[in-house]
Every structure is written in C-alpha cells, then in structure tokens.
C-alpha positions, 0 to 999 in steps of 0.5 A, spaced: 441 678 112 441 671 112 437 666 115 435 660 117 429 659 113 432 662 106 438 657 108 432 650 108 429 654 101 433 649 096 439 653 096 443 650 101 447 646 095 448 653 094 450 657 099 458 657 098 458 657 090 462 662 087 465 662 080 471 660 076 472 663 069 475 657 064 479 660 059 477 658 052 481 656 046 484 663 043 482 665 036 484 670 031 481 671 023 478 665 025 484 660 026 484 656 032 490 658 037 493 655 044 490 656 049 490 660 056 491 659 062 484 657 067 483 663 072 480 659 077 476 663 082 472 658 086 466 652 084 462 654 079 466 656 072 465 661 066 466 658 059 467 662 053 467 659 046 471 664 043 467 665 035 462 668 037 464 670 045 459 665 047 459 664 054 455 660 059 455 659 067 456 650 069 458 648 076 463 643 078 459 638 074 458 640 068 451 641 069 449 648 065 446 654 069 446 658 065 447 656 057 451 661 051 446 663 046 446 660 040 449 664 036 453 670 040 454 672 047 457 679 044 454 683 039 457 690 037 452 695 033 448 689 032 454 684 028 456 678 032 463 677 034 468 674 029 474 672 032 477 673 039 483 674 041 486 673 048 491 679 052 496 678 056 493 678 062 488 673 064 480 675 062 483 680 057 480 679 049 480 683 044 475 682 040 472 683 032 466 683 028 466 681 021 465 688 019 471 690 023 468 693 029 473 692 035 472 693 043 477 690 049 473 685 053 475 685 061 472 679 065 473 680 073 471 675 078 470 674 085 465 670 090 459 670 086 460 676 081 462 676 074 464 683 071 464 684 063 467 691 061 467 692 053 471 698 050 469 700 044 474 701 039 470 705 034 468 713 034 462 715 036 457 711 040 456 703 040 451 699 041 454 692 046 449 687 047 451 681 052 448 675 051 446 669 053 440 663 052 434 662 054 432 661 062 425 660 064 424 664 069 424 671 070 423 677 075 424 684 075 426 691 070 422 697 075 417 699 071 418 696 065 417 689 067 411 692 071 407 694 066 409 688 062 402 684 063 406 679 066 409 676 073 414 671 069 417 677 064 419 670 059 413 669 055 413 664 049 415 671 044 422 675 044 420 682 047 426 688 048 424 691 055 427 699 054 429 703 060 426 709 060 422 715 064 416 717 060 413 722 066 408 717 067 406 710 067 414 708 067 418 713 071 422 708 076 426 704 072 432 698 073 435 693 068 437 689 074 433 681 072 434 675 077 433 668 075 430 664 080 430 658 077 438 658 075 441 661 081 443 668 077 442 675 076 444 681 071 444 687 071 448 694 067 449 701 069 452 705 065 451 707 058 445 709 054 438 706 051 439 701 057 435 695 055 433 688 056 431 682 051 428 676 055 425 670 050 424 664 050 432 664 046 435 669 050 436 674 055 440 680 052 443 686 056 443 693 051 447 699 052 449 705 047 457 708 049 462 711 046 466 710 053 467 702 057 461 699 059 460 693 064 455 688 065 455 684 071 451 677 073 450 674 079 450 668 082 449 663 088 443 662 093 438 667 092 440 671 099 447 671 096 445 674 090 441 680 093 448 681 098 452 682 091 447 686 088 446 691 095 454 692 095 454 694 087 448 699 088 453 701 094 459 701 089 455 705 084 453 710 089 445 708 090 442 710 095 440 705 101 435 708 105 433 706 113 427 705 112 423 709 117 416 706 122 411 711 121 410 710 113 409 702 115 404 706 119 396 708 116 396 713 112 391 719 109 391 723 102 388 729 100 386 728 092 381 722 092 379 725 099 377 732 098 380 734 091 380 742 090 376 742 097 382 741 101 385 746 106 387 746 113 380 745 115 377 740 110 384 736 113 383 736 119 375 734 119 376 728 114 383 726 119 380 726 125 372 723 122 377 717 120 381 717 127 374 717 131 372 711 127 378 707 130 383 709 123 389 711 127 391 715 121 398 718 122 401 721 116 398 725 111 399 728 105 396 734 102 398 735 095 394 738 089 391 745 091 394 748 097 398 752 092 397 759 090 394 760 084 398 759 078 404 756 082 407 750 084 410 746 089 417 748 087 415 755 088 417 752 096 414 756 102 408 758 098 402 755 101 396 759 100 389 761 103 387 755 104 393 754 108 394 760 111 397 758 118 402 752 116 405 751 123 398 752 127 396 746 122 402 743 123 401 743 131 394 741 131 396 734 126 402 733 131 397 734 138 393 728 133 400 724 132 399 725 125 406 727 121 405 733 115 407 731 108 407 734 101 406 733 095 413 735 090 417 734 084 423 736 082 421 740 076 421 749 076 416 753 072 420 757 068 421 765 071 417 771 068 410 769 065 404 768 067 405 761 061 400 760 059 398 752 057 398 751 049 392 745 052 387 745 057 386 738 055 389 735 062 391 739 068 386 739 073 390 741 078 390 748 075 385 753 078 386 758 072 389 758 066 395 760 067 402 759 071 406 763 075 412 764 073 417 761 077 422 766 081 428 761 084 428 758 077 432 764 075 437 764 081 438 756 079 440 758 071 445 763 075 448 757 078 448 752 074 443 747 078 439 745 072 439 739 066 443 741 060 442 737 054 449 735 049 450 741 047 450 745 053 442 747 052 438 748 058 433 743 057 426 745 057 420 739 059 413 740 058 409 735 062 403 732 060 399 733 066 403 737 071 404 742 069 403 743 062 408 749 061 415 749 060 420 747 065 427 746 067 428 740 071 433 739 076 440 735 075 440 731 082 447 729 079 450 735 081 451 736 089 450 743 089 444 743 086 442 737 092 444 742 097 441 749 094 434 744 093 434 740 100 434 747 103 429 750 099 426 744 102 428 745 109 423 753 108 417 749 108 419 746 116 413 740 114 415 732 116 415 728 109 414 729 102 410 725 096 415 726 090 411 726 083 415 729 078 412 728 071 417 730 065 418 725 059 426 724 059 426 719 055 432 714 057 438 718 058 437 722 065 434 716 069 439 718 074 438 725 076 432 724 081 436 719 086 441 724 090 436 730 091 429 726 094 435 721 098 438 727 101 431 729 104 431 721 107 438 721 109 436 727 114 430 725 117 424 727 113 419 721 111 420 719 104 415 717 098 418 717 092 416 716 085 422 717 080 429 715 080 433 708 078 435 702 081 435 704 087 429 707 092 430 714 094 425 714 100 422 709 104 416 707 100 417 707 092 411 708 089 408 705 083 404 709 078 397 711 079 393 705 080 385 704 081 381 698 084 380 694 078 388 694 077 389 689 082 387 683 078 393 684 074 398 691 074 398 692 081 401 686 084 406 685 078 408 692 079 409 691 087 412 683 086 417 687 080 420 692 084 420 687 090 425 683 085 429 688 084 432 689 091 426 695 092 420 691 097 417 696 100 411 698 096 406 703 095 400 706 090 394 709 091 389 710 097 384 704 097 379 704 094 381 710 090 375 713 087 370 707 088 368 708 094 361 712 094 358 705 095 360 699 098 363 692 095 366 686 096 372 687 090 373 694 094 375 690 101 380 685 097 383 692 094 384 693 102 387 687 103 392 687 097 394 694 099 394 691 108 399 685 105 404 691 102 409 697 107 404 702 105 398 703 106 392 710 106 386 711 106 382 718 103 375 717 101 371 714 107 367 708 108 362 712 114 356 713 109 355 705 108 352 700 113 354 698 119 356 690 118 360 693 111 365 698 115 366 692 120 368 688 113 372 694 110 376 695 116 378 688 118 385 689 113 387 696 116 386 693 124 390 686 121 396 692 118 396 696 125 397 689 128 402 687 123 406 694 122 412 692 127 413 685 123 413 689 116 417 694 119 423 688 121 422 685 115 425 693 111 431 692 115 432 686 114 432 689 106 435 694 108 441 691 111 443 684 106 438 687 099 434 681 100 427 683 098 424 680 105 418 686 105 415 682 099 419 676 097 415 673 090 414 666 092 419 663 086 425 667 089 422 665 096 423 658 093 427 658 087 427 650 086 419 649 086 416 650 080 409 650 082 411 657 086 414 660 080 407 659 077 406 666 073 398 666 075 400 666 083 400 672 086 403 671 093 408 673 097 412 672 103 411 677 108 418 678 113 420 670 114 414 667 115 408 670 113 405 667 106 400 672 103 395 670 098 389 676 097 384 673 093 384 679 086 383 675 080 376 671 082 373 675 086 366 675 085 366 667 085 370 668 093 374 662 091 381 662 089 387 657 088 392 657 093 398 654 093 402 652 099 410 651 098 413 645 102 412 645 109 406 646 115 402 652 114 397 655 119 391 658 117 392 665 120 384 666 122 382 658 124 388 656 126 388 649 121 394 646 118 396 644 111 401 640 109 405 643 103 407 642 097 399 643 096 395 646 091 388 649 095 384 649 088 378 654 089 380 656 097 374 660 100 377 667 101 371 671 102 372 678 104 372 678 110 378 672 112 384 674 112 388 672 106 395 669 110 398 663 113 404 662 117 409 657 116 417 658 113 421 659 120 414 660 124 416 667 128 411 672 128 411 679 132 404 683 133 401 689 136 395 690 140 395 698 142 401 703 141 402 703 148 401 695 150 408 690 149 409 687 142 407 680 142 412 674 139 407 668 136 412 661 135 408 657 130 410 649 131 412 648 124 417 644 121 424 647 122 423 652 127 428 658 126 435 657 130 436 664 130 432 670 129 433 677 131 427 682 131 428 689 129 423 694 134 420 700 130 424 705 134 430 702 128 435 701 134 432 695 138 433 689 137 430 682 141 433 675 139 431 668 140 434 662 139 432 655 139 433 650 145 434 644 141 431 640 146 426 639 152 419 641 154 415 646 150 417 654 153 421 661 153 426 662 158 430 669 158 436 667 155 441 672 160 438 669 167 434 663 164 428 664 167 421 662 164 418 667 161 410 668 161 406 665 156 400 662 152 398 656 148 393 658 142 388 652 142 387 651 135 394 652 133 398 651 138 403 657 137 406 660 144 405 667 145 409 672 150 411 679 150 417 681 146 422 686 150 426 690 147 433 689 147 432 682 151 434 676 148 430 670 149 430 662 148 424 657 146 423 650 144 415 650 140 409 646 141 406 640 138 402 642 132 395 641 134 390 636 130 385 641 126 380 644 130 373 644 126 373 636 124 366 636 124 363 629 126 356 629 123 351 636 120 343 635 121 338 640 120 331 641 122 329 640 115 331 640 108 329 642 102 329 637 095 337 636 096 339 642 099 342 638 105 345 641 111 352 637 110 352 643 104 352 649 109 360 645 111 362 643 105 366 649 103 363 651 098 360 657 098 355 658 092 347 656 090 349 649 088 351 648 094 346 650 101 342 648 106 335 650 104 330 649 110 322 648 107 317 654 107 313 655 114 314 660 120 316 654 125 323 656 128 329 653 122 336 650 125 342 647 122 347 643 128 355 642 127 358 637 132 365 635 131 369 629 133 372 632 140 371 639 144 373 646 139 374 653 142 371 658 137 372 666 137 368 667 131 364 665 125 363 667 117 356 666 116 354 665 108 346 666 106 341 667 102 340 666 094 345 670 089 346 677 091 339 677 096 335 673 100 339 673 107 337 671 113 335 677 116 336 674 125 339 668 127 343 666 133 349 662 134 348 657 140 351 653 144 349 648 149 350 649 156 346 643 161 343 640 155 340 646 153 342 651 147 343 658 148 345 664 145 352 665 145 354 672 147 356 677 140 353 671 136 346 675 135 345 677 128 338 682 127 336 685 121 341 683 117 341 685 109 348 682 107 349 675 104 356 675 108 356 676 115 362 676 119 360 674 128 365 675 133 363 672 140 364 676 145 369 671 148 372 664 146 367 658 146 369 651 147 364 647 146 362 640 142 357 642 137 354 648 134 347 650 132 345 655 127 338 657 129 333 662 126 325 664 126 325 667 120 318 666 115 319 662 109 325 659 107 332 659 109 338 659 105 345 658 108 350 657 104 356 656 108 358 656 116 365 657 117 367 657 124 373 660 126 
C-alpha cells in the first residue's frame, strides 16, 4: 500500500521508473556482429555486453544502479560465458562457454521487473550463476541471512549464503535480497542448491538444473519493489495469508512455564495467575507433554491423561477469552514399533524410551501422501531433537496429502497451531511446508509457523529458539531479515525465556524488543520478584496491549502491497540515508510513524546511540522533540522508558481497554499524511483521514463536517480523538510545542566535593555523574525550576552508588502557596532499587520541582528525569 510518507522517503525521483532492455552488440566466437534492435520498456535501461553476458541496470542518465560484475554476468557449471549470439526475437540469446556449454537466455521486461530464464543445453544438471557487481548494502535471505552475524549481509569478504532447511536453526528460507541503496531487489525460485553470493565484488544467484530457470530483479522506489515482488510470490503459488488480530494479542506458552508439568490443571492456574495480575493473555499454547506416552502430535486427537477432557478446557480458556493452540509438525513416526531411539542424548520431550509407532502413517504410505526421494523411495528422516526415531514427512505439494492432514487437523477441534517441524532436509524440499500449515490459516485457525520458504505460511513466522542474551545480535537481525524478506510479522520465544527466577533489567529490555515485534507471550512468570520490579517488566506488555491495533494495521497494510510495514528496517524506510542503513543500528519502524529503538547491545550502561532519520521526532514518553537527521550518542534508555519516537507521517492509533473506543493521536510533524486508512482489528473496518490543507488546528467528520472532539497533549501538542470505524474524518495538526522540561536553574540543599545538583539533570546516568548531599540527618533536596509552567505525569528516579546505596524514602513535590507539597503518587518508602519509576496520580503543572529526602547519611541521586 503506498503512501504518503514512504513517497517523502527519498524515492519519489523514483516512483514512475520502470526498465529498458538495450540491446548490445551481438557476438559469436568471439567476432564482433551487428547490432540489435533496442527493446524500449520504459526509463530506466538493461545493458548487456555480450563477452561475458555482462550486464548492468543505469537510468536515463547514464548514472549505474546496479554495475555488471567485473568478469561475467553468466556462468555455467562454473565457466564464464564466451560468446553470445542474439535470437531472432528481441531478449533472445544463445550463449557459450569456452568449454562448449550452451543454454538459451530469454530477458522479459515489464514495469519495474527484469526476468532472465537460462535453458541449459547440457544433459543432466547445470549450475547457472547470474551475476552482478558489488552493492553496499543488503538485507535478506530468511534464515540464512538471519544467522549471518550481520544486518548489512555485504561485509568486506565474499561469503556464499546456501538455502537450506537443517531441522534447526535455518528452517525458513528465501533467496529474495533487496538493496536499498540502489533501488534493486532479486530473487530465484527454482532450481536446486539455491544460493546467494554477496561481497564486496558481487552479488550471484546460484541455482542447479536440468530444466530452465528464471531470475528476477526488481527495481524502483522501495514501495514499488515489494508490490512486484508480493505479485511474483502470487504468480508462484506463495501463500499470502490475512493476518489475524488475536496473535498481535499477548500470548502464554507451556515449555518455558511448566515443561513436563503441564496438563489441563497447571494451564489454567498459570493463565489465570497472569490474567489476575493484569496480563491479558488471550491465546496459548500447550505443546511438548500432552501426549500420550511414546506418541506424538501427529498421532492427532490423542491427547493424553493430563488432558483428558479437551473440550471442558477448551470452554473454560474460551469463558476466560483465551484461544487454545497446539504445538505441530508435519512429520509422522513410522507405524508398527515401539522405535526405540539409537541416542538419549537429546529428546527431552520424550517421558520413556521408546516411540509409539504411528497408525496414520500406514494409510498415508497407501495413498501416496508422504516425501518420496529421486528414486521413487520413501524418504525416512530422523531428527535430532523431536523425535529421534525414523520418520516419513509429509509432501505439502501434493493437494490430496493437504486435504487428508487439514482434516486430521480438524479432529483436534482446537483453535490454532504452533508448527515446529524438525527434519534435515537439506535443500531440495524447502517447498513442502508451505500448502499444508497455510491450509489451516486460509480456513481460520490461528497460525504460528516455522518452516517453509519465501513466503509465511501463518500469521507469525517464528524464528529458531532464542534466549535473552540473543538480543544483542541473532534476535533483531533474524526479526529485521525476515522483515526485508516481505515476511514482517515476527515471533520468537516467550520473554525472558529461562531467565526469570530473578529479576534484571537485561530481562526488561528483552521484553521491549519483543513488545516492539507482532508477537509477543509470556510463560515463566514475574510474581515472586518485588513490587517495583514487576511494575518495570510489565511496562512493554501494557505499551503492546495499547499498541496492538496499530501493529495489527500495519499487517494489513503488509498483507495488502508486500511492503514490510509491520518491521520496516530503517534503511529500507529511508533508502537514500546513509547513516540509517548503518549495520550497528537495530531499529525499525513500526506501521508509518513509529521509530523503534530498544536498547539490546549496552544494557548495562542504559545508554545507546540512537539515530533519528530527517524530520521531527517526538519522544514518546516526554513529549520532546528532535530534529533529525541526528544522531542521540549515548541516549539514556533505562529499562523503564519506552524506546519509541513518533515522527514519519505522525498518525497513531491506540487502545485503553477492550471495550473503550480506539483512540488516533496526530502529531504535529513536518509533512502530515494527506491520506491515511486505518484497518480495525475485526480485518474489515476501516476509518480515513485526510488532511485539510489549510485552517485552524481540528477534526471534523469528513460526511457531515462537524467537529469532532478532542484533546491537545500539553507537551507534545498531538491532538487526540475517538476513532469510529468505518467514519471517515479530516484534520489539520497542531503546532509543534517548545520542549516541556527546558530547565531554568538546578540547586540543592547542599553538595558534596564536586557532586553538583546541575548532575542529577544532566542526562547522564552514571557515578561520575551525581549530585551527592553531605553526610548528616538534617532533611536533603534538590530543586528543578524550568523556564515556563510544565505539566508532568511521572518521573524516573536514578540513585545510589553502583548497583546499591538507593534512597530508601523520598518524595516529589510541588509548590502549592509558596509551600512545597507532596505530590499524590510521588511518595516513594522503603525503596531498594537504584531505578525507580513514579507515576503521579494526575498531571502536575508546575514551575519548579523538588526532590526531597530525610534519609540518614548521604544521598546519591544520579539522575531525575521528568516526564
């Protein structure tokens, strides 16, 4: 879906390009030939050299966007190609090896897409590399670049990226690489052995064949780009599925919580314990050990004596509007056994020592539904993990084996499915997971999947198991890869995932990585930490829970153009800014305005560096605003803040409680959306809103134009009103308000040596960098005054010395009458923590306020920030 904000992004030069295919010199043996007709297909041009094949992408202007590769643009079973010859028809070749390989090249253009079949001429398979030069910059590849170590996959070393389902960590794969930088994509696929070169010196497509096989690249703006590629995944049979509400909604899973404990009984206790706490858990998932002994869940309906009454579960997690999903693979035990496991070295979820053998399995072999290898073989896989005995897997690519599995699946009468096939299948078979887990989608179950290729086959596609220290790195590359692959809605493990018997800040910021991302779930609970500590860990769930229709819009949106608006990587965002392409720089856009930033890398420290693309960008809890292009080097992001600024087109779309109306905020940014449609959680509503070009700051009914209600936020000065489904509305925004905290003068009741009360405000959030009081029992205070009256909500309060020493009890005050009150809410006792959240109990405006203690000894205060 395109719209006005991706247009501003440096693209628009770009909007109408589309492609022109200029015929080379023909040659044959090496002897230069005439020439051929030009194919004109539009602006841009195509130019082929043909020693070598080379070719290359320029616009009108001569100007390269994409460069040939230095020695040749076409390689067959690994020899460059010799001599082309033109066809008969324009985009036609035949071509050559110096060692007499030939294959036919078909080039079709059309708007924005280049499609280049290669027909070996030898017997047997040929490996066909299509080549071009080096390019800078590049996003991509599934799993494969997921795992890569790297956001930006071109590094200063070649490096072959091969497609490939191992049963583990690369099990959702694509060959698809966009490049943001030069306004081009590819992608291939058919063939076998898929694979992708990127370096500094090229970029290669690989693919084995006998038969033909087609390349594609893609070019133009980036919204252009992905709406190419959405229609070739159409063309090509991969599933587009409709996202579904309730998976943007919190989550509960049964491994990290209970493990072998898990039945009907434990479930419901851990659910409800979350929901009572103010968790709105509405789906779950009970995976590993609710089958019988020795069986699996592809024995389907069997659901064991922990779960002896699925449907009395079923109505309870439904009267508590909690949706039932289980864990399920596509592989089935072979019949007859009991097998027994050649190793125990890795199967925790099996309870004995042996596996049942399999009944259906039998009747799939009679009717053909399983993977056969070349010969005609029934293929046997063993996992590694689950189960480790033989199995057959099931050939997604055959319909009647679809058919047979979606009513195998329909016997369970459950809501959803967590699918978690683990089988090394190498890379020939990465299309057989697809059709059948899209099947379950297409007819309304609720769909986590896991394997598959190019496209996602559920609602979530969820990456390989993760834990909290894979957030510095493997988690956000992973999420930021699929996103660039056209698959944005993205999941991993519960939070926190075994690490939570004590609490830490690093498990918060894993909580607000995850927050930020489509799915989210919790299993292992909070509730035996302290008071203030569960208030900071449930900070990202309360912000997803207000945020959920605004992830959800943002799916559709992806769902309708291919444009990854659920995670947009901030280079694709802005392809022509350099800095936002910058690999170090995990963050995202979330739908058209939200800027993502959680901190992962330093959290120890609480600072990061945080860079904020051309434009105005609020500060989504203070309300300040920074003009970008900026880099924020080392911007406080403690636990408790939310890593978010508001800017792009400045629209965003809240929710307070299930049954209160959806609230829109307009943000006074530089160049408001013009239009902006707003797709409801129910996948049918929408609301628009369109921008008035002129007059007074408002909202008006776009049918009858009346005024609509609404706010003005006093420190960012966003307007805010209910959002009514299918009403359309037109507004004009407010004026951008100067920062609300520009503080005036810092004093303290005293200091120690050079601690100096202007510390506690500096920003910095550190012991170098405090206000110290002397050592007495006399009362301590440090005072705020700004240079004009503020209205606050909240403060974050820093202190003490290292990871101890806080300040036990303090208050906030303000003065009412030349007299300094408590402010209601801002009473702090008995305090342990270094970081202390306070949230008063209503807006404060005030021109001063004081921090204020009657703590023995001295008192560190590292930083007040108010809010």
């Amino acid at each position: 879906m395109e719209t006005n904000s991706m247009k501003r992004k440096g693209t628009a030069q770009h909007l109408a390009r589309t492609l022109f295919l200029f015929g080379a010199v023909a040659w044959m043996c090496g002897t230069a030939s005439a020439a051929f007709e030009a194919i004109p297909i539009g602006a841009e041009r195509m130019t082929v050299e043909p020693a070598g094949f080379r070719f290359q992408f320029t616009d009108t202007t001569g100007t390269i966007l994409a460069p040939a590769h230095a020695q040749a643009g076409l390689r067959l079973d690994g020899q460059p190609v010799a001599a082309t010859e033109a066809g008969d028809r324009p985009g036609h070749f035949s071509v050559t090896t110096a060692g007499g390989v030939k294959a036919d090249v078909n080039v079709k253009a059309s708007a924005g897409l280049v499609s280049i079949t290669v027909a070996p001429k030898s017997a047997g398979a040929c490996q066909i590399d299509l080549s071009l030069g080096g390019l800078p910059v590049a996003y991509g590849l599934g799993d494969a670049g997921g795992w890569s170590g790297h956001l930006n996959l071109v590094t200063d070393k070649k490096v072959r990226y091969s497609l490939l389902n191992n049963g583990g960590s690369q099990r959702w794969q694509s060959s698809f690489v966009i490049f943001p930088e030069n306004r081009l994509a590819g992608v291939v696929f058919e063939g076998k052995k898929l694979s992708v070169v990127l370096g500094p010196k090229a970029y290669t497509m690989t693919a084995h064949a006998a038969e033909p096989v087609t390349f594609h690249y893609l070019i133009g703006d980036m919204q252009a780009i992905y709406r190419n590629y959405r229609a070739l995944l159409d063309a090509n049979g991969y599933p587009n599925i409709k996202p579904k509400f309730r998976l943007f909604e919190l989550g509960w899973e049964s491994w990290a919580a209970l493990g072998y404990q898990t039945s009907a009984d434990t479930l419901l206790k851990s659910v409800k314990k979350f929901q009572d706490h103010g968790y709105p858990v509405r789906w779950a998932v009970t995976g590993s050990g609710f089958w019988e002994e020795g069986g699996t869940t592809t024995d389907f309906g069997q659901f064991g004596q922990k779960f002896s009454d699925p449907a009395a579960l079923k109505k309870e997690l439904h009267e508590r509007d909690v949706k039932w999903m289980i864990g399920l693979r596509t592989n089935f035990v072979l019949p007859g056994g009991p097998h027994i496991p050649k190793t125990n070295k890795r199967d925790a979820n099996l309870k004995g020592n042996f596996f049942n053998g399999n009944p259906l399995s039998t009747l799939g072999v009679e009717k053909d539904y399983f993977v056969k290898d070349p010969s005609g073989k029934l293929l046997v896989k063993t996992s590694r993990w689950f189960p480790i005995v033989p199995c057959y897997l099931l050939d997604g690519r055959k319909p009647d084996a679809v058919d047979w599995y979606a009513d195998l699946y329909r016997s369970w009468d459950i809501d959803g499915i967590k699918e978690d096939t683990m089988k090394n299948i190498g890379s020939d078979l990465l299309d057989i997971f697809n059709a059948p887990i899209a099947r379950l989608a297409d007819e309304g179950s609720l769909v986590m999947a896991r394997c598959g290729s190019f496209s996602a086959s559920g609602t979530l596609l969820r990456i390989n198991d993760t834990h909290v220290k894979d957030m510095t790195k493997r988690t956000p590359i992973n999420y930021l890869q699929y996103a660039a692959c056209g698959a944005p809605n993205v999941y991993s493990d519960t939070v926190g995932f075994k690490q939570m018997k004590s609490y830490s800040e690093k498990v918060v910021h894993h909580a607000w990585l995850m927050a930020l991302t489509a799915g989210l779930a919790v299993g292992e609970s909070p509730f035996a930490w302290k008071a203030t500590q569960q208030e900071l860990f449930k900070r990202p769930f309360d912000f997803h829970y207000q945020f959920g229709p605004y992830l959800f819009d943002a799916a559709m949106k992806s769902h309708q153009s291919g444009f990854p608006y659920t995670m947009t990587p901030l280079g694709i965002a802005y392809p022509d800014d350099k800095y936002a392409a910058d690999p170090e720089h995990y963050q995202w856009l979330a739908g058209e305005s939200l800027l993502c930033a959680p901190l992962l890398k330093n959290y120890q420290t609480g600072k990061m560096d945080l860079y904020l693309p051309a434009g105005t960008w609020f500060d989504y809890d203070t309300g300040r605003n920074y003009q970008g292009p900026q880099l924020l080097k080392h911007f406080a992001m403690p636990a408790g803040k939310t890593p978010c600024f508001v800017g792009g087109e400045g629209i965003l779309v809240t929710r307070s409680a299930d049954d209160a109306p959806l609230q829109a905020h307009i943000y006074p940014v530089d160049a408001p959306a013009e239009r902006f449609t707003f797709y409801h959680p129910d996948g049918q509503s929408t609301s628009t809103l369109r921008l008035r070009q002129n007059g007074e700051s408002g909202v008006w009914n776009a049918a009858t134009g009346d005024a609509v209600p609404f706010s003005v936020c006093q420190k960012s000065g966003a307007l805010s009103f209910k959002l009514q489904p299918d009403q359309a509305y037109e507004y004009v925004p407010g004026t951008v308000r100067e920062n609300p905290t520009a503080v005036k003068r810092v004093s303290a009741s005293d200091v120690l040596d050079d601690f100096t009360a202007v510390k506690a405000t500096d920003g910095e959030i550190s012991d170098a960098s405090r206000w110290i009081s002397q050592q007495h029992d006399r009362p301590k205070w440090l005072v705020v005054e700004f240079e004009a009256s503020v209205e606050l909500s909240g403060a974050e309060v820093y202190t003490g010395w290292g990871r101890g020493h806080a300040v036990r009890n303090f208050s906030l005050q303000t003065q009412i009458g030349g007299e300094w009150v408590d402010i209601p809410g801002a009473t702090v006792r008995g305090n342990r923590t270094i970081e202390c959240l306070v949230d008063f109990r209503a807006p404060v405006r005030t021109t001063a306020i004081r921090f204020y203690s009657q703590d023995k000894g001295l008192v560190r205060l590292k930083e007040l920030k108010l809010r």
